[in-house]
N, CA and C atoms as a LAMMPS dump frame, in Angstrom:
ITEM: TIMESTEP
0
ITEM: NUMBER OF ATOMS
534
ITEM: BOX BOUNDS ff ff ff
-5.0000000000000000e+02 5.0000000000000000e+02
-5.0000000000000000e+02 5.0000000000000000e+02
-5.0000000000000000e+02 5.0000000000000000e+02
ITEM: ATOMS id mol type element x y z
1 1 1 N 24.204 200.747 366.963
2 1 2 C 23.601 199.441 367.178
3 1 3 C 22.178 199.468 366.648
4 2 1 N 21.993 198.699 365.968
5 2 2 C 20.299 198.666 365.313
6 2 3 C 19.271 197.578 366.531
7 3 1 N 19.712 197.384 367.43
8 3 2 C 18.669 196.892 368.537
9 3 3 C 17.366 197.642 368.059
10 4 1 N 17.219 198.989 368.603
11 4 2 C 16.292 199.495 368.732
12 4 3 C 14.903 199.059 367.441
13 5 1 N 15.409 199.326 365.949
14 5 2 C 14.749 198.793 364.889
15 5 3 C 14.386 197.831 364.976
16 6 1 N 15.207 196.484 365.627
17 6 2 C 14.811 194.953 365.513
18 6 3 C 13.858 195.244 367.102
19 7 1 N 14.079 195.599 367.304
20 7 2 C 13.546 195.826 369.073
21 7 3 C 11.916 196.319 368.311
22 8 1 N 11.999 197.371 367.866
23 8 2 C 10.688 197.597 366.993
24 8 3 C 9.382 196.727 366.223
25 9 1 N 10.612 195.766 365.669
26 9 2 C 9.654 194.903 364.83
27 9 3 C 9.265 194.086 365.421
28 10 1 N 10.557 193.64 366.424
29 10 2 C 9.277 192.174 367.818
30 10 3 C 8.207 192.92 368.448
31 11 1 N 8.178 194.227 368.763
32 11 2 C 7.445 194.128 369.405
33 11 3 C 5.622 194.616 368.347
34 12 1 N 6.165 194.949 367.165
35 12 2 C 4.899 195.043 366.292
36 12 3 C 4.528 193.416 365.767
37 13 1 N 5.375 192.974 365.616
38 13 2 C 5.886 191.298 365.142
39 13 3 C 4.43 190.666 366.215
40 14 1 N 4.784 191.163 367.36
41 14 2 C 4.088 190.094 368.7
42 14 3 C 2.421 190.849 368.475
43 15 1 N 1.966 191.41 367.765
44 15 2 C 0.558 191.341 367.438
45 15 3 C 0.352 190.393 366.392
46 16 1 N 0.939 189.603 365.687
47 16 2 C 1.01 189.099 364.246
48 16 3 C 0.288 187.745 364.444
49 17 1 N -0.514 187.759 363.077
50 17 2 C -0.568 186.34 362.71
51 17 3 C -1.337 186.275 361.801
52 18 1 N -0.406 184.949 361.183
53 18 2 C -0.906 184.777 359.851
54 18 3 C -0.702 183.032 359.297
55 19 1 N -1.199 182.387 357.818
56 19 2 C -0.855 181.138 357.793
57 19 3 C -0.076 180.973 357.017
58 20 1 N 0.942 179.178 356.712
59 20 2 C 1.82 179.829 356.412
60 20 3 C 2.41 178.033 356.535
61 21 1 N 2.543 177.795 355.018
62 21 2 C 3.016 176.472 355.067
63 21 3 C 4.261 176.135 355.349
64 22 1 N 5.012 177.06 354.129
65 22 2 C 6.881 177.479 353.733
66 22 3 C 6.906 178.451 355.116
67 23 1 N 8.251 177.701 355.826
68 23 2 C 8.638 178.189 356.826
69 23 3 C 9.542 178.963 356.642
70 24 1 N 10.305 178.683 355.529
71 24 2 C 11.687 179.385 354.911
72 24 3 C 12.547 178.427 354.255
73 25 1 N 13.937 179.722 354.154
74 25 2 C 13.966 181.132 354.422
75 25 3 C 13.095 181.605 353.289
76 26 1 N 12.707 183.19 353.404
77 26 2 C 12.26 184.178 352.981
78 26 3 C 12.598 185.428 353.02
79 27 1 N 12.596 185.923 351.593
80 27 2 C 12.658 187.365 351.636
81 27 3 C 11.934 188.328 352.422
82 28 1 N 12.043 189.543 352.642
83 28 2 C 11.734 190.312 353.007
84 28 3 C 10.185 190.71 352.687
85 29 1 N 10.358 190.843 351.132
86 29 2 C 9.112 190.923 350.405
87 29 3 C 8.125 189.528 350.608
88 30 1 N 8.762 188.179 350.306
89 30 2 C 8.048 187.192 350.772
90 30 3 C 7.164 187.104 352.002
91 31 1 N 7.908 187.641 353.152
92 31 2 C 7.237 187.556 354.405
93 31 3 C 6.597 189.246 354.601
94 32 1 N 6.587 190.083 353.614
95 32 2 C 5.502 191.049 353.404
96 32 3 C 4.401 190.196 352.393
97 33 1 N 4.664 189.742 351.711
98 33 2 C 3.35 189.145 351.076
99 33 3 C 2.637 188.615 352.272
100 34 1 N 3.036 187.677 352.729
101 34 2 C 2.668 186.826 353.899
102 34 3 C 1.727 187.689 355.027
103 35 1 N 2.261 189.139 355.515
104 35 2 C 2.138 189.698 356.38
105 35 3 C 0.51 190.058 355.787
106 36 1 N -0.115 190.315 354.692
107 36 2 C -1.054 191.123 354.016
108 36 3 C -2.384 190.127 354.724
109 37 1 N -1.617 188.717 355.108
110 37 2 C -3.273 187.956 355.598
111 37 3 C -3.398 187.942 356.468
112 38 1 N -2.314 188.492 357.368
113 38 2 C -2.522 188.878 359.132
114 38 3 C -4.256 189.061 359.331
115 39 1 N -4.144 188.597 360.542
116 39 2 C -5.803 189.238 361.198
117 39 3 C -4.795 190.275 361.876
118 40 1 N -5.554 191.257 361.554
119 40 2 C -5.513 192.642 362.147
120 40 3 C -5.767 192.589 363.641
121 41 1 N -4.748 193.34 364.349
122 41 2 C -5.295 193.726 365.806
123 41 3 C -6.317 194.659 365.661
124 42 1 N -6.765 194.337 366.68
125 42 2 C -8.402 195.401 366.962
126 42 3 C -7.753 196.755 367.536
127 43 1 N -8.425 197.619 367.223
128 43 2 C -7.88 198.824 367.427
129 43 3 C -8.355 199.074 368.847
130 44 1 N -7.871 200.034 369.768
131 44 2 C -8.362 200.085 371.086
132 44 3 C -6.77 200.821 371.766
133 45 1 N -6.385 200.721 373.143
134 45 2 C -6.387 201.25 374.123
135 45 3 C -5.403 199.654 374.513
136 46 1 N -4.075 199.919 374.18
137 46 2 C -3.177 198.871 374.756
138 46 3 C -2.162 198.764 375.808
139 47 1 N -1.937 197.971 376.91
140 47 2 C -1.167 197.825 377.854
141 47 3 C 0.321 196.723 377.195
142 48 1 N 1.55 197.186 377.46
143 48 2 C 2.591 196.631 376.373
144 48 3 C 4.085 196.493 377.508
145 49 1 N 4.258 195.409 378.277
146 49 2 C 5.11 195 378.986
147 49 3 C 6.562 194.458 378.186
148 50 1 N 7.244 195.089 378.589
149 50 2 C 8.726 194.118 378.081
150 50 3 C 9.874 194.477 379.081
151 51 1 N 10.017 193.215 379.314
152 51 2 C 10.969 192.34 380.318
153 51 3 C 11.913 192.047 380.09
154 52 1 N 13.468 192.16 380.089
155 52 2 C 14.242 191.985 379.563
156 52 3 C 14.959 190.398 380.601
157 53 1 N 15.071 189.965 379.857
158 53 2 C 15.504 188.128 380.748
159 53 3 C 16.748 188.099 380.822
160 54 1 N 17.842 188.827 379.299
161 54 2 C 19.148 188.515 379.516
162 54 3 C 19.686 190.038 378.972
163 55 1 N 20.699 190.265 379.445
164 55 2 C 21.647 191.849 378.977
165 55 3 C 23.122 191.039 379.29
166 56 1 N 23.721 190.77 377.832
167 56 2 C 25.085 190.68 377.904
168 56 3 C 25.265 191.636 376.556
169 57 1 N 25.702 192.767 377.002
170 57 2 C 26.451 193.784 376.012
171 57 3 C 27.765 194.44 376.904
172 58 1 N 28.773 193.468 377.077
173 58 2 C 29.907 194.282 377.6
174 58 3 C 30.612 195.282 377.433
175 59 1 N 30.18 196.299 376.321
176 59 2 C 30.858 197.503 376.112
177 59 3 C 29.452 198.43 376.225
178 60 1 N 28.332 198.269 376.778
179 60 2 C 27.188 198.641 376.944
180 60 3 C 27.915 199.99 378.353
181 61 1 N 27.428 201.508 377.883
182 61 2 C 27.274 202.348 378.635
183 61 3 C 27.131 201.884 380.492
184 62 1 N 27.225 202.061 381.389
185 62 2 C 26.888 201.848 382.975
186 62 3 C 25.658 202.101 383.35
187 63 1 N 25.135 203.344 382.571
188 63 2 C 23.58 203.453 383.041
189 63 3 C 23.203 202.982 382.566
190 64 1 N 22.92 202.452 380.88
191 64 2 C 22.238 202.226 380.138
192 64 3 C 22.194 200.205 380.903
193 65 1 N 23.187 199.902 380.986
194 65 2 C 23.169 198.462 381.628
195 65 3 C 22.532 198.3 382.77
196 66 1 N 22.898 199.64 383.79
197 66 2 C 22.55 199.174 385.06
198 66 3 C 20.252 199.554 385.037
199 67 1 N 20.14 200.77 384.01
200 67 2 C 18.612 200.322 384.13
201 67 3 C 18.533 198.924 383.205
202 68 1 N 18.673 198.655 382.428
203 68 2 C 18.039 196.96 381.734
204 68 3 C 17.977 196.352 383.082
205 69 1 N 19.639 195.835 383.873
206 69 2 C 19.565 194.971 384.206
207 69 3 C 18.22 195.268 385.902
208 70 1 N 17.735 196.611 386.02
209 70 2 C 17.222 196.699 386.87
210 70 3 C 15.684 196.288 386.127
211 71 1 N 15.745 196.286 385.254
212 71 2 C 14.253 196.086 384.929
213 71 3 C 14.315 194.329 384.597
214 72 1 N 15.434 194.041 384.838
215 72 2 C 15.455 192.149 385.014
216 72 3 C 15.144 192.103 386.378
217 73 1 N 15.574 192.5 387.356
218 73 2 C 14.649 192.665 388.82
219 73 3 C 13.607 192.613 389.088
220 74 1 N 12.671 193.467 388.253
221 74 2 C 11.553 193.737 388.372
222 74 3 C 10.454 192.987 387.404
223 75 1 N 9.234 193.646 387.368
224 75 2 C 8.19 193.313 386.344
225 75 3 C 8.373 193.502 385.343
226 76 1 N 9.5 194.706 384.9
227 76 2 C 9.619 195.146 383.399
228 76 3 C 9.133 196.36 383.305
229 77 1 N 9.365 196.779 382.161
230 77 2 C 8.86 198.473 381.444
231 77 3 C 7.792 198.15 381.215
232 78 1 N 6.568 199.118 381.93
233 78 2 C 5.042 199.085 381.261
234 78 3 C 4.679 199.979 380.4
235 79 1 N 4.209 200.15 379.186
236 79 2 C 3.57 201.748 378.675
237 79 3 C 2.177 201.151 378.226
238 80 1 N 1.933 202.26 377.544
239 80 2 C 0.637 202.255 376.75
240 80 3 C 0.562 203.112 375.175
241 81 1 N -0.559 202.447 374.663
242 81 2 C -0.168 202.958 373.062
243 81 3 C -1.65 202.766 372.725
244 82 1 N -2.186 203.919 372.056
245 82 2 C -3.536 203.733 371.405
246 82 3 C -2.824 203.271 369.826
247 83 1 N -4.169 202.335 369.354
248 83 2 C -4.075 201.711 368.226
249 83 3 C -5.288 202.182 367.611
250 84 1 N -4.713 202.889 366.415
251 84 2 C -6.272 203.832 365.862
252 84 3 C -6.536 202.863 365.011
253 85 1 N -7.766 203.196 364.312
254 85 2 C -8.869 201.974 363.424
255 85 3 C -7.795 202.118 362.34
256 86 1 N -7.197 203.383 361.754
257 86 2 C -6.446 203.759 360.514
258 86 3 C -5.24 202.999 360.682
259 87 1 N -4.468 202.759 361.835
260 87 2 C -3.557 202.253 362.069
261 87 3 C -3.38 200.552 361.801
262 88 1 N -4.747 199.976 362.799
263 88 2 C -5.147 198.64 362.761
264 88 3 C -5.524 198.382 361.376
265 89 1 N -6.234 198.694 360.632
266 89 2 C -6.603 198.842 358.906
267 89 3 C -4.833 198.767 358.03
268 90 1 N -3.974 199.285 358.395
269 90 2 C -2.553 199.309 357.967
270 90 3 C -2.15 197.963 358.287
271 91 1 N -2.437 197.141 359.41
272 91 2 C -1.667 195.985 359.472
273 91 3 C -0.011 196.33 359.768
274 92 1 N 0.692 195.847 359.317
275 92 2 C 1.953 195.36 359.657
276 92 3 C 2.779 196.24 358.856
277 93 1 N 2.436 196.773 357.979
278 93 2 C 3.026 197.85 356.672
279 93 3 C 4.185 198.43 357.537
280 94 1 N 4.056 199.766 358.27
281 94 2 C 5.313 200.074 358.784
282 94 3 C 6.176 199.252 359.356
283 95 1 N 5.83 198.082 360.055
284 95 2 C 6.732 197.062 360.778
285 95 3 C 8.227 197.11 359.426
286 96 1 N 7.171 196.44 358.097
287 96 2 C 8.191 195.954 356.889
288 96 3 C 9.381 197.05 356.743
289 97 1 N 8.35 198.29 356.694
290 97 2 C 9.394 199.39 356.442
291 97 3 C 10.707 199.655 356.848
292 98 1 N 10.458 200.003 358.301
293 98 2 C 11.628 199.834 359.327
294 98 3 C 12.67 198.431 359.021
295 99 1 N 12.131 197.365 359.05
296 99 2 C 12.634 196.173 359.346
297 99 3 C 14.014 196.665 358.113
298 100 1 N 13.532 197.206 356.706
299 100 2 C 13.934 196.685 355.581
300 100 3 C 15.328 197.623 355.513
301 101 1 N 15.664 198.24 356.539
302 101 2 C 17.031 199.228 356.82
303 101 3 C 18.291 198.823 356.483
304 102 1 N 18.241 197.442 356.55
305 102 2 C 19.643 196.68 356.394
306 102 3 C 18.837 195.687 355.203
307 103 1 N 20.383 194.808 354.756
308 103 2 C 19.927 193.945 354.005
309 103 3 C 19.371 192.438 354.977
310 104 1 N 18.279 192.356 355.112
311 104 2 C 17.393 191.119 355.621
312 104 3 C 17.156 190.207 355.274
313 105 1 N 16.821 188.737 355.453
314 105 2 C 16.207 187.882 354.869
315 105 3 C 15.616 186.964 356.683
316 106 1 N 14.419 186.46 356.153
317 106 2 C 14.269 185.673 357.289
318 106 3 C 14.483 184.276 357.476
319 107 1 N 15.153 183.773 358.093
320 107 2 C 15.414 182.54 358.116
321 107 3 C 14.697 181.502 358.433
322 108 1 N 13.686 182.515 358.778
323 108 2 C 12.194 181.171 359.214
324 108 3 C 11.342 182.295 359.529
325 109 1 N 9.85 181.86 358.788
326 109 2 C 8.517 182.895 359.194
327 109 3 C 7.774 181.922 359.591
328 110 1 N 7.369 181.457 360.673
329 110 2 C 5.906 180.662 360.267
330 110 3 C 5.135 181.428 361.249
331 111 1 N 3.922 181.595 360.996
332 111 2 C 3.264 181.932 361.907
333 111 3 C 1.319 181.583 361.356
334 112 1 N 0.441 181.286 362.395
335 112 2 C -0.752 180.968 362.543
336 112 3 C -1.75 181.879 363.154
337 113 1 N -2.687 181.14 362.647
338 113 2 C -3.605 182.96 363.447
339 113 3 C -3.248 182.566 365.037
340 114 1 N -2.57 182.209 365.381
341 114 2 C -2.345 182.376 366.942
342 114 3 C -0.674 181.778 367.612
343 115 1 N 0.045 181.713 366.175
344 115 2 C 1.53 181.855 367.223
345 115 3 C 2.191 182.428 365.988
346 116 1 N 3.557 182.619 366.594
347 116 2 C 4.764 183.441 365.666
348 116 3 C 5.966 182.453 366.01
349 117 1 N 6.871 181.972 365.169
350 117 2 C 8.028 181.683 364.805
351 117 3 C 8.672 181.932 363.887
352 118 1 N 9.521 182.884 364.008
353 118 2 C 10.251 183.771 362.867
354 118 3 C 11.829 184.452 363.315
355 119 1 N 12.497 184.046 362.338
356 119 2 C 13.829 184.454 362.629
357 119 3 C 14.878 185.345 361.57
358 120 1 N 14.894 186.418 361.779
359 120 2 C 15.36 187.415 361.185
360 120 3 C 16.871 187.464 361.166
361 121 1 N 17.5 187.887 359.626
362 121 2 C 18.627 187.797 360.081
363 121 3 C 19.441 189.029 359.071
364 122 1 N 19.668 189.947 359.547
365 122 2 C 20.304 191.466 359.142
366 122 3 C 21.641 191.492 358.932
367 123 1 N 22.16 192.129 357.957
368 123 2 C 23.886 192.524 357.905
369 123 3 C 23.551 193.856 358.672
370 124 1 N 24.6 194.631 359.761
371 124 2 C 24.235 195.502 359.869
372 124 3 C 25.295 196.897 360.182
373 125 1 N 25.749 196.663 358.739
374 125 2 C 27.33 197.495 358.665
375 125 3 C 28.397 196.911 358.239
376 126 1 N 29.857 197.44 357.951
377 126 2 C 30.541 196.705 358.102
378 126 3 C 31.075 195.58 359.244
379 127 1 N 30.955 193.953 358.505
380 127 2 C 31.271 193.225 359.535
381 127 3 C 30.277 193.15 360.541
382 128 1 N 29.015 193.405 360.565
383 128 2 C 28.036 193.256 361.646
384 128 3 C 26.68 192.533 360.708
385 129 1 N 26.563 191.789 361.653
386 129 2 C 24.879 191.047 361.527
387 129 3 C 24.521 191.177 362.987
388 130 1 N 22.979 191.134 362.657
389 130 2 C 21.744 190.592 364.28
390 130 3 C 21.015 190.006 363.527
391 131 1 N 20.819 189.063 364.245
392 131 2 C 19.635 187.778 364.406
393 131 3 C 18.494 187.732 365.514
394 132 1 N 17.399 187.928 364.809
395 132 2 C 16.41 188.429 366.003
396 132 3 C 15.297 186.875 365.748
397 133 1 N 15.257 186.231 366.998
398 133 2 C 14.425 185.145 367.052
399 133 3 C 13.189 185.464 367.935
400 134 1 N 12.135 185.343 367.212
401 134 2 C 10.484 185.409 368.119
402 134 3 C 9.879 184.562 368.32
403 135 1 N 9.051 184.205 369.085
404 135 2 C 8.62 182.944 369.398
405 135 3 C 7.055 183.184 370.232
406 136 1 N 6.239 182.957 369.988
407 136 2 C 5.056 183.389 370.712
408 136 3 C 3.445 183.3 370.474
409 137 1 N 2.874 183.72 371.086
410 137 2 C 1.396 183.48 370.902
411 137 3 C 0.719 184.778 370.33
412 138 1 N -0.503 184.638 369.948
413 138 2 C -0.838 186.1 369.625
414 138 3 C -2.394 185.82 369.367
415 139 1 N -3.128 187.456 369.309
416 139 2 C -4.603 187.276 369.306
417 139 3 C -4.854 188.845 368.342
418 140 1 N -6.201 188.884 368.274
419 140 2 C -6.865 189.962 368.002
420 140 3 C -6.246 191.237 369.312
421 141 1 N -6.439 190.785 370.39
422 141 2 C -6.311 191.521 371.588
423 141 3 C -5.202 191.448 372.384
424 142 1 N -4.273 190.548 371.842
425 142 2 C -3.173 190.826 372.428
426 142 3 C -2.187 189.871 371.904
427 143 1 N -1.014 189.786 372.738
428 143 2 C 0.459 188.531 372.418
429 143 3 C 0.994 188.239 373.868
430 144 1 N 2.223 187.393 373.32
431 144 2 C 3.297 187.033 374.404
432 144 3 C 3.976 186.697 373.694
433 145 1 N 5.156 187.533 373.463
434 145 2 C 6.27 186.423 372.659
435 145 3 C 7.77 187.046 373.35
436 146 1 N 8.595 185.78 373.068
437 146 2 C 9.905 185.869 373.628
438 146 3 C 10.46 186.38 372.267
439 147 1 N 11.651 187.054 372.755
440 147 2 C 12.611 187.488 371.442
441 147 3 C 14.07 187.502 372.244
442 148 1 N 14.897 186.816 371.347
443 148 2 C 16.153 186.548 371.446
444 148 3 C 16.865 187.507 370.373
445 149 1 N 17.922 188.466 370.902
446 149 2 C 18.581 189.254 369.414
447 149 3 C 20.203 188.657 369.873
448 150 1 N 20.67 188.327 368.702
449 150 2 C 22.022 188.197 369.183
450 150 3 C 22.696 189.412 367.86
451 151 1 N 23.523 190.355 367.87
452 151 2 C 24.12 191.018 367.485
453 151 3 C 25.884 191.076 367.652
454 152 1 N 26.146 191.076 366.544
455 152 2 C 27.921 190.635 365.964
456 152 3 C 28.544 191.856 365.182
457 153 1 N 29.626 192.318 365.893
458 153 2 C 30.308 193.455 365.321
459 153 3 C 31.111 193.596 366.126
460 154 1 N 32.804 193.167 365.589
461 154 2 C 33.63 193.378 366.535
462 154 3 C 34.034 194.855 366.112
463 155 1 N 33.873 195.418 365.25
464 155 2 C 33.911 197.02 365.449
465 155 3 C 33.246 197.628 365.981
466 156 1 N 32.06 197.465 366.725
467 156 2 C 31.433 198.482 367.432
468 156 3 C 31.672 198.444 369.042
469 157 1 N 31.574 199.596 369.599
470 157 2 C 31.974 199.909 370.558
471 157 3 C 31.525 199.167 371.577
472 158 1 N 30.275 198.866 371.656
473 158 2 C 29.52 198.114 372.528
474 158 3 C 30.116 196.671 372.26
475 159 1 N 30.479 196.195 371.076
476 159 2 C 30.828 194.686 371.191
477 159 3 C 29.806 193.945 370.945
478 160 1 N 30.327 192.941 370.396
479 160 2 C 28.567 191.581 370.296
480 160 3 C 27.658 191.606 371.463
481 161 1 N 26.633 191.56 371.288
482 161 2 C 25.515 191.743 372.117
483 161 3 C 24.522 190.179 372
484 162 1 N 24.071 190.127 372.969
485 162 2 C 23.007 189.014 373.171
486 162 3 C 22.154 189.351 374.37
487 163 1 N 20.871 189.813 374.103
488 163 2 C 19.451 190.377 374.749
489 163 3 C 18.597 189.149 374.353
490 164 1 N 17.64 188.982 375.624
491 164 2 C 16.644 187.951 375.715
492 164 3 C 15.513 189.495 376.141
493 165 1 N 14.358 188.919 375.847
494 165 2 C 13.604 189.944 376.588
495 165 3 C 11.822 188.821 376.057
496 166 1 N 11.187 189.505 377.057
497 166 2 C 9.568 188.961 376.851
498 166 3 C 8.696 190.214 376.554
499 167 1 N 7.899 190.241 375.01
500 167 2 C 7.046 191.21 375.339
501 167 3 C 5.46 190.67 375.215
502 168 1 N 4.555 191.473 376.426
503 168 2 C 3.574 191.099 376.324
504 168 3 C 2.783 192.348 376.187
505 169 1 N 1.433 192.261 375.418
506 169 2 C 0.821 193.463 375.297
507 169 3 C -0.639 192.732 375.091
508 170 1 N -1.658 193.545 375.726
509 170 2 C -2.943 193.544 375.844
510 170 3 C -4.131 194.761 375.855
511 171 1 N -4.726 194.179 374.991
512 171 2 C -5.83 195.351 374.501
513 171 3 C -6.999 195.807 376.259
514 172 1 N -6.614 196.829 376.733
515 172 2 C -7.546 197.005 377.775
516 172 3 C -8.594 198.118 377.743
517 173 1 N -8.438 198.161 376.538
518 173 2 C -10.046 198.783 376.303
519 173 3 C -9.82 200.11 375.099
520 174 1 N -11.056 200.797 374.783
521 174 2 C -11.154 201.726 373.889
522 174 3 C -10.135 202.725 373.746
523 175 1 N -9.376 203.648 373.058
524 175 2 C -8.811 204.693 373.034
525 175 3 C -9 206.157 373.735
526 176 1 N -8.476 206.797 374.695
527 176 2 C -9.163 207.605 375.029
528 176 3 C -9.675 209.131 374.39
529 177 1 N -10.613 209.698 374.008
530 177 2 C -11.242 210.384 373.389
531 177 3 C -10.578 211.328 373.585
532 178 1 N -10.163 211.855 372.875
533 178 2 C -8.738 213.482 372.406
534 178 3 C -8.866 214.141 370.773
């Protein structure tokens, strides 16, 4: 299942922003051109929440379901991630990389220095596509964006999948000195 990759790019996706008349669709490369006028997140010391809203994967493992759906209970998964100056200076570059695993195109990019609407849409194998929809706000110092993945493959074990989840992440200060 390529969740995890698309799972990747929302959540690098939800620092983003950029301007942006043509909504779509767009290539891959198109919405890397696009990506190059991002305002950069500020580098620092980040707090990065994601909440998962919906888990329908009926051939989904028992544990692997029963933590998601426990973290729909709750507040969500918290971590943390330093963002080095070298990193923040890179912009969005690895996001593209990863993203570009399958054959992609986006079906809609728009985004402003302060929201994201963009909808991704992957072959991902035989007989499989995911469609990853983002939707959200964003800053120098942080985001909020919703992401919808719906994933299609009646050959895979897990079965079509459809995940809602919210990620939010906020800059809470400097990196710690190491």
């Amino acid at each position: 299942m390529r969740v995890p990759t698309l799972l990747a790019a929302a959540a690098m996706l939800s620092l983003a922003a950029c301007d942006s008349a043509d909504k779509g669709p767009k290539t891959l490369d198109q919405a890397k051109a696009e990506a190059q006028q991002m305002e950069r997140p500020e580098p620092g010391q980040y707090s990065q929440t994601t909440k998962f809203t919906k888990f329908d994967v009926p051939g989904a493992p028992p544990e692997m379901a029963a933590q998601i759906k426990g973290m729909m209970q709750d507040k969500g998964e918290t971590s943390t991630y330093c963002l080095s100056k070298e990193d923040s200076e890179k912009g969005f570059e690895e996001m593209f990389k990863k993203v570009g695993d399958g054959e992609c195109k986006y079906e809609r990019f728009d985004a402003t220095s302060s929201t994201i609407d963009a909808v991704l849409v992957c072959a991902t194998g035989p007989g499989g596509s995911a469609r990853l929809a983002m939707n959200g706000t964003v800053s120098k110092t942080g985001s909020n964006v919703k992401v919808d993945v719906q994933q299609k493959n009646d050959k895979s074990p897990m079965g079509n999948a459809n995940l809602a989840m919210e990620v939010s992440s906020k800059r809470v200060g400097d990196c710690p000195a190491g």
